[in-house]
C-alpha positions as CSV (number, residue, x, y, z in Angstrom):
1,X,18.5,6.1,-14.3
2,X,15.8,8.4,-15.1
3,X,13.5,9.0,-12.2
4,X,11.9,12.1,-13.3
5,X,8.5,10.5,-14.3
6,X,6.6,10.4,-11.5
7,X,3.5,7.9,-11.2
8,X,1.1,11.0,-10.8
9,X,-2.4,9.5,-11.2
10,X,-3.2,5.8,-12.5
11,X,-5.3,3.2,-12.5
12,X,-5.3,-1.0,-12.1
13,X,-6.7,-3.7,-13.9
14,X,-6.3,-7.3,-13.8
15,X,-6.9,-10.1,-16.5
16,X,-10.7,-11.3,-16.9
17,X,-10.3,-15.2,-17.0
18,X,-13.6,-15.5,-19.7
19,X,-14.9,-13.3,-22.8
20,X,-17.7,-11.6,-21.2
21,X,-15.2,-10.4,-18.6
22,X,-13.0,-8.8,-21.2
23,X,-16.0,-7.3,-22.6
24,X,-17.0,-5.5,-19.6
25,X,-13.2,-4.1,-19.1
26,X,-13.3,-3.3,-22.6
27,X,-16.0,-1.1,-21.8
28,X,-14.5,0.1,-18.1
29,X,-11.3,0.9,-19.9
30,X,-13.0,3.2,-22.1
31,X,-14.9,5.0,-19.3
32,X,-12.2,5.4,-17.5
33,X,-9.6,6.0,-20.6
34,X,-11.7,9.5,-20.6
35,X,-10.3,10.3,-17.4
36,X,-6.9,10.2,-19.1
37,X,-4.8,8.5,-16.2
38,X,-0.9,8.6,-16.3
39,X,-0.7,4.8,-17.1
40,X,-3.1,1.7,-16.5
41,X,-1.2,-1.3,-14.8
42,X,-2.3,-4.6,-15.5
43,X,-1.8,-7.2,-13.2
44,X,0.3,-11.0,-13.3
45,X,-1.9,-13.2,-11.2
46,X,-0.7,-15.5,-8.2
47,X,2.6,-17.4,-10.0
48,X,2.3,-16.0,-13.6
49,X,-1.6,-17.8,-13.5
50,X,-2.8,-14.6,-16.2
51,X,0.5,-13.4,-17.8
52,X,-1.0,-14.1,-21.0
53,X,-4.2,-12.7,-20.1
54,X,-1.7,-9.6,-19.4
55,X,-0.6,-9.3,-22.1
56,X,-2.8,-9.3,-24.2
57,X,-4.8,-6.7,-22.5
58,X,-1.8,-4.9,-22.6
59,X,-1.0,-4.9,-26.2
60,X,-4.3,-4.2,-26.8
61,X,-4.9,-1.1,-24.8
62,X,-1.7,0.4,-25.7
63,X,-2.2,0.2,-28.9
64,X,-5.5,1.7,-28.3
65,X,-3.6,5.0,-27.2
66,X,-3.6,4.2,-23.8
67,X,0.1,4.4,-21.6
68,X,0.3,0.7,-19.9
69,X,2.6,-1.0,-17.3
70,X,2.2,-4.5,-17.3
71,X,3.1,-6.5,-13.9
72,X,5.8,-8.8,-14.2
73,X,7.1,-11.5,-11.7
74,X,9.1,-14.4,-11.7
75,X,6.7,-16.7,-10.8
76,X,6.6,-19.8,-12.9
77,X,8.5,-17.7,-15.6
78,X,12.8,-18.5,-16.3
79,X,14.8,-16.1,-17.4
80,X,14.7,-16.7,-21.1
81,X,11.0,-16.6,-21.0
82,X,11.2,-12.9,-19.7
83,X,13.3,-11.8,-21.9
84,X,10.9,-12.5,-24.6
85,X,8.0,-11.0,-23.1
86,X,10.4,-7.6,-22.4
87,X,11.1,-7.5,-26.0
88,X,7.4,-7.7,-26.9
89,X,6.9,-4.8,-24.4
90,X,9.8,-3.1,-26.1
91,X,8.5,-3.7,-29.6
92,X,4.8,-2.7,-28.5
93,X,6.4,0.9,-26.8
94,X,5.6,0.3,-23.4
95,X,8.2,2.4,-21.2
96,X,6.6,1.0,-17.9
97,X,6.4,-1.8,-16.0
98,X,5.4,-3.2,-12.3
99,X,8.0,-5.5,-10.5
100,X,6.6,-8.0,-8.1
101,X,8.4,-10.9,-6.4
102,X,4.6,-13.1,-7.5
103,X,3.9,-16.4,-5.8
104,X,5.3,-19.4,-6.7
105,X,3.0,-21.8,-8.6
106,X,2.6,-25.1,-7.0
107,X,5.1,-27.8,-7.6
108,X,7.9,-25.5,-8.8
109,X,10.1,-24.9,-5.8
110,X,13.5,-24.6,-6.1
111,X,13.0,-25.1,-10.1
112,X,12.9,-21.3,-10.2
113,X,16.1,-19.1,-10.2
114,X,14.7,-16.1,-8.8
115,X,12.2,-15.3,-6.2
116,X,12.3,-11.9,-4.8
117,X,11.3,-8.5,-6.3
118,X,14.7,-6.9,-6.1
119,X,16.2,-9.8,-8.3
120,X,13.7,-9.4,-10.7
121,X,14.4,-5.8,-10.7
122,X,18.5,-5.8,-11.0
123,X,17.3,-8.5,-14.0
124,X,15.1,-6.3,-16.1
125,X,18.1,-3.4,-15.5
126,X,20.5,-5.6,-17.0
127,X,18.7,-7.3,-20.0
128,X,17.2,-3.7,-21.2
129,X,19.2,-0.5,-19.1
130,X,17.0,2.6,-18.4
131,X,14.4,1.5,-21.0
132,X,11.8,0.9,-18.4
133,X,10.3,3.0,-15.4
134,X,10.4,0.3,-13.0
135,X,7.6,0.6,-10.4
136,X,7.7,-1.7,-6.8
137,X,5.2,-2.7,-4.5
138,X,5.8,-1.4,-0.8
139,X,3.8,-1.7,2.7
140,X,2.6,1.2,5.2
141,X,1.4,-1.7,7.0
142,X,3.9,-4.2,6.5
143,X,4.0,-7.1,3.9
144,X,2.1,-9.6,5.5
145,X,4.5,-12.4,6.2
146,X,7.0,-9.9,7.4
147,X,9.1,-10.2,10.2
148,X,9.4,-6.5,11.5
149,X,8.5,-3.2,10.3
150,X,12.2,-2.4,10.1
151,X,12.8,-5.8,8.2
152,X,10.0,-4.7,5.8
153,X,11.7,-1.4,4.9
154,X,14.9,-3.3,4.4
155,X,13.5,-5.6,1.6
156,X,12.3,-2.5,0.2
157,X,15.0,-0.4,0.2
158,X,16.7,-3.6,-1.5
159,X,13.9,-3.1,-4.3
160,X,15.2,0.2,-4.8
161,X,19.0,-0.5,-4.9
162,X,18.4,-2.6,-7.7
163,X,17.0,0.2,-10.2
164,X,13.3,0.9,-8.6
165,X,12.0,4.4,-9.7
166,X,8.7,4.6,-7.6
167,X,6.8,2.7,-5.7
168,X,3.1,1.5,-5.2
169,X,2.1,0.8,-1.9
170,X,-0.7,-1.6,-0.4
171,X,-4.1,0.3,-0.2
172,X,-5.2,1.3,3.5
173,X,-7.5,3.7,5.2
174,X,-5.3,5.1,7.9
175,X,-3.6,8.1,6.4
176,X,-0.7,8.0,9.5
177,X,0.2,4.6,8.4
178,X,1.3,6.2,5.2
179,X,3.4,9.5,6.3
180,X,4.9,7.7,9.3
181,X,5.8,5.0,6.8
182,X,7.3,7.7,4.2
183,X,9.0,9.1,7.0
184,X,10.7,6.3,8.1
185,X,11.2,5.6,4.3
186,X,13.2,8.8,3.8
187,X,15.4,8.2,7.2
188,X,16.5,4.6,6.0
189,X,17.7,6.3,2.6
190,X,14.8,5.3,0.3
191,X,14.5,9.1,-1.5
192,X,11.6,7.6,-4.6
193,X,8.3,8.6,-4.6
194,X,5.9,6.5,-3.0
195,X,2.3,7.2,-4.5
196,X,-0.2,5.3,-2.6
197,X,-2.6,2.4,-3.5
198,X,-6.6,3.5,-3.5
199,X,-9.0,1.0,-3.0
200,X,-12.4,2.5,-3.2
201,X,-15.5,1.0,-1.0
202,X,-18.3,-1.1,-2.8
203,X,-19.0,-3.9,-1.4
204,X,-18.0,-5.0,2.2
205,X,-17.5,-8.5,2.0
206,X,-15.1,-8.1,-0.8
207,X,-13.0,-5.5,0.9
208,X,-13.1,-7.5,4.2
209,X,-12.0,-10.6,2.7
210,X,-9.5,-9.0,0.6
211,X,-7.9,-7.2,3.4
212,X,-7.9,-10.3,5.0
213,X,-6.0,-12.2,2.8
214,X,-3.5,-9.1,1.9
215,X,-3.0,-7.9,5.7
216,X,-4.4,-4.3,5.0
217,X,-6.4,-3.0,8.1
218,X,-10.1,-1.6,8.0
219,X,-9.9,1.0,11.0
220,X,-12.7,-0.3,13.8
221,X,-14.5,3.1,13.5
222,X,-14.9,2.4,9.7
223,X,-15.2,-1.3,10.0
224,X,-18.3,-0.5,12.3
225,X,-19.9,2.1,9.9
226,X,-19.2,0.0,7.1
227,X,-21.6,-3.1,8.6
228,X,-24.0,-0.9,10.0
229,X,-25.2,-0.4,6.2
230,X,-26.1,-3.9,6.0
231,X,-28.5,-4.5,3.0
232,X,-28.2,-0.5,1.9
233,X,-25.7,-1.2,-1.0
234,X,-26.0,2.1,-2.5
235,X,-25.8,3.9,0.9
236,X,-22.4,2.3,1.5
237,X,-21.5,2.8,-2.1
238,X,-22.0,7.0,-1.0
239,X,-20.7,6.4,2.2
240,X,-17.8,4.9,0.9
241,X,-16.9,7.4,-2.0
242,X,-16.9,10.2,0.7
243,X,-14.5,8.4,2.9
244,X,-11.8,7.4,0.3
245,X,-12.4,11.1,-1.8
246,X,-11.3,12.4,2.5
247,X,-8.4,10.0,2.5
248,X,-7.2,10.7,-1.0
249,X,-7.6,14.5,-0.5
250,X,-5.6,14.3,3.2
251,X,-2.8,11.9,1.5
252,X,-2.4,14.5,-1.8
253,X,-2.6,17.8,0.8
254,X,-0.1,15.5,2.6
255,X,2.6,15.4,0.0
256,X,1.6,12.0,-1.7
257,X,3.2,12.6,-5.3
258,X,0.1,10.5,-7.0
259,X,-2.7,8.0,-6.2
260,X,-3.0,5.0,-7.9
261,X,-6.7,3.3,-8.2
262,X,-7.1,-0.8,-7.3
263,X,-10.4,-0.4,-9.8
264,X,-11.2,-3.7,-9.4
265,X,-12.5,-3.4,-13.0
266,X,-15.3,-1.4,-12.3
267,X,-15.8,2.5,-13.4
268,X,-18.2,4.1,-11.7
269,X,-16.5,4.5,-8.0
270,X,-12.8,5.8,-9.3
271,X,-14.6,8.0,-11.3
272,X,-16.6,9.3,-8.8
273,X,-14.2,10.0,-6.8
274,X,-11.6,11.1,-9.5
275,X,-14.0,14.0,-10.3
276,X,-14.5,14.6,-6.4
277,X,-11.1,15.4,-6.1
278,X,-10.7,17.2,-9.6
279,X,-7.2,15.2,-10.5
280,X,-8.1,16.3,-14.4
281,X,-7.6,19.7,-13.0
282,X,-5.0,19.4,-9.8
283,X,-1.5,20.8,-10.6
284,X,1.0,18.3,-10.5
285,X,3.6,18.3,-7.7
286,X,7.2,18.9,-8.7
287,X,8.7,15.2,-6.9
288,X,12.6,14.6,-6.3
């Protein structure tokens, strides 16, 4: 298995769900196609609810010249169905993709074989070998319906076992979470690169209620600043660029072997904060 691609620098979109919406990320994937990222990843939706909204995007930009990984999960999706969507990706000369465990839609249950990332995983190695780069979703501050920190690490490293070559983690803002979590990574024998998940700062009620929902932690300090704007959208929108160009600047002087952007489909704050921290420029670090 080839691990020698490293994530480096990318960039995430997810599925629009109406025409105007894949108008404007037809026009954020050009601005931000400038900034020539190391892949875009496109995400699956709760229980498969966009794959086809996936793929098309997918298709689309990569045969626009862009280097795509597509997110793919078992939810609502059997086995024969995947196959057929990893021979499109195949046909279309996508190399890369995003393993997820997904949620399960409503009313399937035990209808679906497979539920867990790691299954999906040791699946894709088996239908198609080393064809794919095979990225995983990991947790500096644990997986929300996890039991432990240590149990958390565990499903991980299962991820891993199965084929993973990298891994994206869950944004955050607390640069500790991530090297403590890399740390204790590296003693439980996980030895990938784990390039860590950017979410830049726009608009608070969207980041708190996201966090929320995902179980990432806004710091008190920063949760306090970031209310104290209250009406002053573009003051937080500054405020905000500075604080995630600090923490991507720590994580990257840190060691981090890549950032990867949650763009939430807009341009202007990734690129911001890409030209901040001169990633066009920045030397690449050699990763194991």
């Amino acid at each position: 298995m080839d691990s020698s691609n490293p994530s480096k620098y990318s960039i995430e979109f997810f599925p629009p769900r109406s025409e105007v919406g894949e108008s404007k990320l037809d026009t954020v994937h050009a601005e931000l196609g400038k900034l020539n990222p190391d892949f875009f990843s496109v995400t699956y939706g709760a229980g498969g609810s966009t794959k086809s909204g996936t793929q098309q995007i997918v298709l689309r930009y990569q045969a626009a010249g862009s280097r795509c990984a597509p997110h793919l999960s078992f939810g609502g999706s059997n086995e024969e169905e995947l196959r057929q969507i990893l021979q499109v990706y195949i046909d279309a000369g996508i190399k890369r993709l995003v393993a997820l465990r997904g949620d399960m839609p409503s009313g399937v249950g035990a209808a679906v074989q497979h539920s867990y990332a790691n299954e999906l995983v040791e699946f894709i190695r088996a239908e198609t070998g080393d064809h794919f780069h095979i990225d995983v979703a990991c947790y500096p501050e644990t997986h929300p319906e996890s039991n432990s920190y240590a149990s958390d690490v565990s499903f991980f490293k299962d991820k891993v076992d199965a084929g993973a070559n990298s891994a994206i983690t869950q944004y955050f803002y607390n640069p500790d979470a991530y090297f403590r979590f890399v740390d204790y990574c590296q003693a439980a024998g996980i030895d990938i690169p784990i390039v860590p998940g950017i979410m830049p700062i726009t608009n608070y009620a969207n980041l708190a209620r996201f966090s929320a929902s995902c179980g990432a932690q806004i710091p008190r300090w920063l949760n306090k600043r970031l209310t104290g704007f209250g009406d002053d959208k573009e003051g937080l929108r500054r405020f905000g660029i500075d604080v995630v160009t600090e923490l991507c600047e720590d994580l990257l002087q840190g060691g981090a072997p890549g950032l990867h952007f949650y763009s939430m489909n807009l341009s202007q704050a990734v690129t911001q904060i890409w030209t901040n921290l001169d990633l066009g420029n920045r030397p690449q670090r050699e990763l194991l």
